[in-house]
N, C-alpha and C positions, 0 to 999 in steps of 0.2 A: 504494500500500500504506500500511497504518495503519504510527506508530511503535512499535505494540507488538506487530507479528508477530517472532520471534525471529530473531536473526540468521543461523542455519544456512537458514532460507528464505527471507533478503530475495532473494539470488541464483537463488533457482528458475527456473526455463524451464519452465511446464509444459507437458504435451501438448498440439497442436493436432490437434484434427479434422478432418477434412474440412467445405467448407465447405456450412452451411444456410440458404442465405441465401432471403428470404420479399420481394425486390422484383419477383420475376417467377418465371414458370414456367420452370424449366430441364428441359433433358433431361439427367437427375440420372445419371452414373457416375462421380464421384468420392468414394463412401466402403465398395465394394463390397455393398452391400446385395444380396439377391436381385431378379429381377424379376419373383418369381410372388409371391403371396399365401401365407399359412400355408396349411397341411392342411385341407381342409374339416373334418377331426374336430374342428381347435382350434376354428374358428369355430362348429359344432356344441355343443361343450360349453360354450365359454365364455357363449354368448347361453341354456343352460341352465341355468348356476349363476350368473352375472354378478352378482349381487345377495344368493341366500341366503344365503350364509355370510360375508358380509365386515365383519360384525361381530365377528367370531372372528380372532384369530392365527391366521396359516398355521402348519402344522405345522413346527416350527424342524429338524425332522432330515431331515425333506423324504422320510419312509421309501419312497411310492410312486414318487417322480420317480426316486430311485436305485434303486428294482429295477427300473424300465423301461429307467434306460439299462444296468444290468447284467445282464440280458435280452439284450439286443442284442447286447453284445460278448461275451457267453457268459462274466462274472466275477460277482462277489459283490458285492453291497450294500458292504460293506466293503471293496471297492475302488473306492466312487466318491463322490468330493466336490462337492458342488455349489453354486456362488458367482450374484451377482448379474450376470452377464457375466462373461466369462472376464478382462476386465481385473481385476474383484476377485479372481480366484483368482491371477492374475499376481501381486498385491499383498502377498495372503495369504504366497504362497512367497516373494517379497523378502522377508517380513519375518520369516517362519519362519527361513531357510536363509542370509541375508547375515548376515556377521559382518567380525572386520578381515580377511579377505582378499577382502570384495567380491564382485563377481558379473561372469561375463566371459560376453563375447556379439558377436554378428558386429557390425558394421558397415557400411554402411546398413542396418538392419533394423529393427522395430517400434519404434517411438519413446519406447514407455512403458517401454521395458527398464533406459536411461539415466535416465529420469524419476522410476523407482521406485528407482532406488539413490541418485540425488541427494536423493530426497525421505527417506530412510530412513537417510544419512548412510553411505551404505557405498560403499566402494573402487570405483571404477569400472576396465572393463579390456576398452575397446573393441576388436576383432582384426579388423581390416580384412578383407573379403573380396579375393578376388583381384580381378584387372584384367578377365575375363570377368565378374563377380557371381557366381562360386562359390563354395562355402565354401572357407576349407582346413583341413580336417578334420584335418591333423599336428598346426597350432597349439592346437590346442581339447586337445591328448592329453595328460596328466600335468600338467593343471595345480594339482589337487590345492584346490582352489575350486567353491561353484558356479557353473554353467552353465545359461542360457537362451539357446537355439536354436529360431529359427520355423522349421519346417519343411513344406512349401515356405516359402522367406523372403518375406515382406513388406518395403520394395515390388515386390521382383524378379523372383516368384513363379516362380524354380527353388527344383527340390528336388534333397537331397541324397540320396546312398544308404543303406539299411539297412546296408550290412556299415558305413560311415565311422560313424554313430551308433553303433553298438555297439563301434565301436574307442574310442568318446571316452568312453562307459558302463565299458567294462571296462578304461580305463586311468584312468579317476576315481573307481574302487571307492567310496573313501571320502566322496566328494562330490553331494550333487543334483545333477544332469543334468535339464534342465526342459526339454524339445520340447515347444511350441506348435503345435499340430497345426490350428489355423484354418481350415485351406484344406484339408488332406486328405483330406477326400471328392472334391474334383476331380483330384486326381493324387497322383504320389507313392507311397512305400512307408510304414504305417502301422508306429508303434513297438510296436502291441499285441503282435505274437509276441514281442517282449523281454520283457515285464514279469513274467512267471513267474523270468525267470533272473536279473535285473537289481533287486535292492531299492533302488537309486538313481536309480531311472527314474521321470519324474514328465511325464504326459502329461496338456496340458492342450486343451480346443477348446472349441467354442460354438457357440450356437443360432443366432446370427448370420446367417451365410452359408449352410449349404446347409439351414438347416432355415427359413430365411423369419420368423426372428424375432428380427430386431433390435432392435426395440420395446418385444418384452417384458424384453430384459435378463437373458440364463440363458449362463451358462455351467459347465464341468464341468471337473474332475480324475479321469483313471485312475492308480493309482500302488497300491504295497503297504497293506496294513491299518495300517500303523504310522503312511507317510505320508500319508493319511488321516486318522489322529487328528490328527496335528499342525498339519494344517491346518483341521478342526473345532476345536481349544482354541485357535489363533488366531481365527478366525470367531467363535464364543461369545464372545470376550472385546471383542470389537467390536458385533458386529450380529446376536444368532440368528436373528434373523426379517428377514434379507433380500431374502430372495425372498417375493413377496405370494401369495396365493391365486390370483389369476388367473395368473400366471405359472406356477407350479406345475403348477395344469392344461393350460394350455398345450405347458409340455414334455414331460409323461406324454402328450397325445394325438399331439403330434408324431412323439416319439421313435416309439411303435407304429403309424405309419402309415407302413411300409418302402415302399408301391408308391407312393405321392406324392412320397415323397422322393428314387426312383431315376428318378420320372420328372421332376423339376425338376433335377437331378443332370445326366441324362444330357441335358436341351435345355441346360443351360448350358454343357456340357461341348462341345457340337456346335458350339453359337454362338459359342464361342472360337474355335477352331479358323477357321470360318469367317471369322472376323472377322480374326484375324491374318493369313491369306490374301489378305483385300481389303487391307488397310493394305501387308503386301510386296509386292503388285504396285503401290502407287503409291509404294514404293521405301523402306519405312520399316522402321527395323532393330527386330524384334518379336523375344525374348526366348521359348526355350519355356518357354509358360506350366506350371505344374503347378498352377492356382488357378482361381477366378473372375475374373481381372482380368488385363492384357495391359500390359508395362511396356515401352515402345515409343519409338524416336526416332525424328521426322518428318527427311526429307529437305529442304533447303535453309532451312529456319528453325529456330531452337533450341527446346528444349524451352518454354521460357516463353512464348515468340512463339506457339508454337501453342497452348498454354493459354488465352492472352489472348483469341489469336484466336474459339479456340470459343467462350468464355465472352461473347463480343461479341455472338456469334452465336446466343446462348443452349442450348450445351452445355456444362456441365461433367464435366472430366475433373482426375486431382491431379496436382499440380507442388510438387519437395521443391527449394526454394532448398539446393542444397547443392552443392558442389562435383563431388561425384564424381557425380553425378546430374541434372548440368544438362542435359543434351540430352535425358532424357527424362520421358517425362509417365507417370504411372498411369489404366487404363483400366478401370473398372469392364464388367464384361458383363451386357449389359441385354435387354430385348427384342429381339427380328428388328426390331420397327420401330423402337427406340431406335440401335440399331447402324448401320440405313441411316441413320438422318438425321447421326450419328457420320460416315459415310463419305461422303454429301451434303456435308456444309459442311467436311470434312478437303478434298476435291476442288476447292472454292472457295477455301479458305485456299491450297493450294500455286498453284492459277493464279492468285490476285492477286501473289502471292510473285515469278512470274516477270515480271511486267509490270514 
């Protein structure tokens, strides 16, 4: 670092990604990306307009992407924000909603939770999950602060229940309550029936994962008209034109293509299932998933050993140097034929293990 970044960030840690590394061909499940392609519509439109209008700013209010996804969940334009990935809407509400009392959130969970209040100089108020990787929904109750919660959590991908959410909603009246909905299309109980009742309810997800566009960089907020604004006069005052034209289109073809979506949905949804079946019978403690991805301990080697391992072998899978999470690894879900070669060299890794 230079000597003239300020002192509240010489100490940063910032996020780490999963990793991209370009010295060889990996069989890639460590950053849960989808393993289908976009919509045909995306790819449709976008090789239609790819070129005419990118002379011009994207439309900074983004009026068609927000009634497409407000369409879908049956709300209003004014119930939906929409950022460059859902990390910058994460960013947005840190910076909206921390003040001095900080922002409190599980532990292990999404790592940019910690990141964004370090980086924004606010309170931090990590709350351990339990000894299973449950939440525990009493601590999260009165605490009179806001709150972000992944729901299903990342890396652990349970989810918690509708009624425990609305107890931590209606015992924090007064404070943003932020559910990170990520992963909610593959399991889980969705916070949408709250938001009518609940004006502290601030649900956030992405194009990411079950819409096959990670690339593009689109993510969303559902929350009241109010919180809404607040998070557009943060946006404006930063970046109006975040989101590019092509992206834009993107998420308007994707969002309206419900039968490609339920059907890359529902093979991802199949191939877990499957996948964590094969991993338990060769005796590995697999976590029900409610996500895209499989948070799993190998039997007789630790967690990193078997990371190492794949990654020798050329599969990668993620591994959190952390204490509470040392025995197990993160497993993105990939193809049928990603997952066998997954289950191929897991098979080779435990019979070298016993030699």
């Amino acid at each position: 670092m230079s000597r003239f970044l300020v002192d509240r960030l010489q100490s940063l840690a910032p996020y780490v990604p999963g990793e991209q590394p370009q010295d060889q061909q990996y069989v890639k499940l460590n950053t849960n990306e989808s393993p289908f392609p976009p919509s045909p519509r995306v790819v449709e439109a976008l090789n239609r307009q790819i070129i005419s209008r990118l002379n011009l700013y994207p439309d900074p209010l983004a009026k068609v992407l927000c009634q497409s996804i407000a369409d879908t969940y049956a709300l209003s334009p004014e119930n939906v924000f929409v950022g460059n990935g859902s990390d910058e809407v994460l960013a947005f509400a840190f910076m909206a909603y921390g003040d001095a009392k900080g922002f409190a959130y599980p532990e292990p969970s999404y790592g940019f939770y910690k990141v964004f209040a370090r980086l924004f100089s606010l309170p931090r108020d990590p709350i351990p999950l339990n000894e299973d990787f449950t939440l525990p929904a009493e601590k999260f109750c009165n605490l009179r602060k806001p709150i972000a919660i992944a729901n299903p959590n990342a890396p652990t991908s349970l989810a918690m229940p509708l009624s425990d959410i609305e107890k931590i909603l209606r015992t924090n009246a007064d404070s943003v309550v932020l559910i990170d909905e990520a992963y909610i299309d593959f399991g889980g109980e969705t916070c949408l029936p709250l938001l009518a009742k609940y004006p502290n309810l601030l649900i956030v997800r992405t194009y990411s994962k079950s819409r096959s566009l990670a690339g593009g960089r689109l993510g969303y907020a559902l929350a009241s008209p109010e919180i809404i604004d607040d998070l557009n006069r943060v946006k404006n005052s930063f970046n109006p034109y975040s989101i590019n034209s092509l992206t834009l289109l993107a998420g308007i073809e994707s969002m309206r293509d419900t039968a490609y979506f339920n059907e890359c949905v529902g093979g991802i949804v199949a191939q877990r299932e499957q996948s964590a079946a094969d991993l338990r019978a060769l005796g590995f403690t697999v976590l029900d998933s409610a996500s895209n991805f499989l948070f799993a301990a190998p039997p007789r080697i630790t967690g990193e050993a078997y990371y190492k391992g794949l990654k020798a072998k050329g599969v990668l899978v993620r591994y959190f140097n952390d204490p509470v999470m040392r025995n197990y690894v993160r497993i993105s879900v990939g193809s049928a034929a990603q997952m066998r070669t997954l289950l191929t060299k897991t098979k080779e890794l435990l019979e070298e293990a016993t030699v």
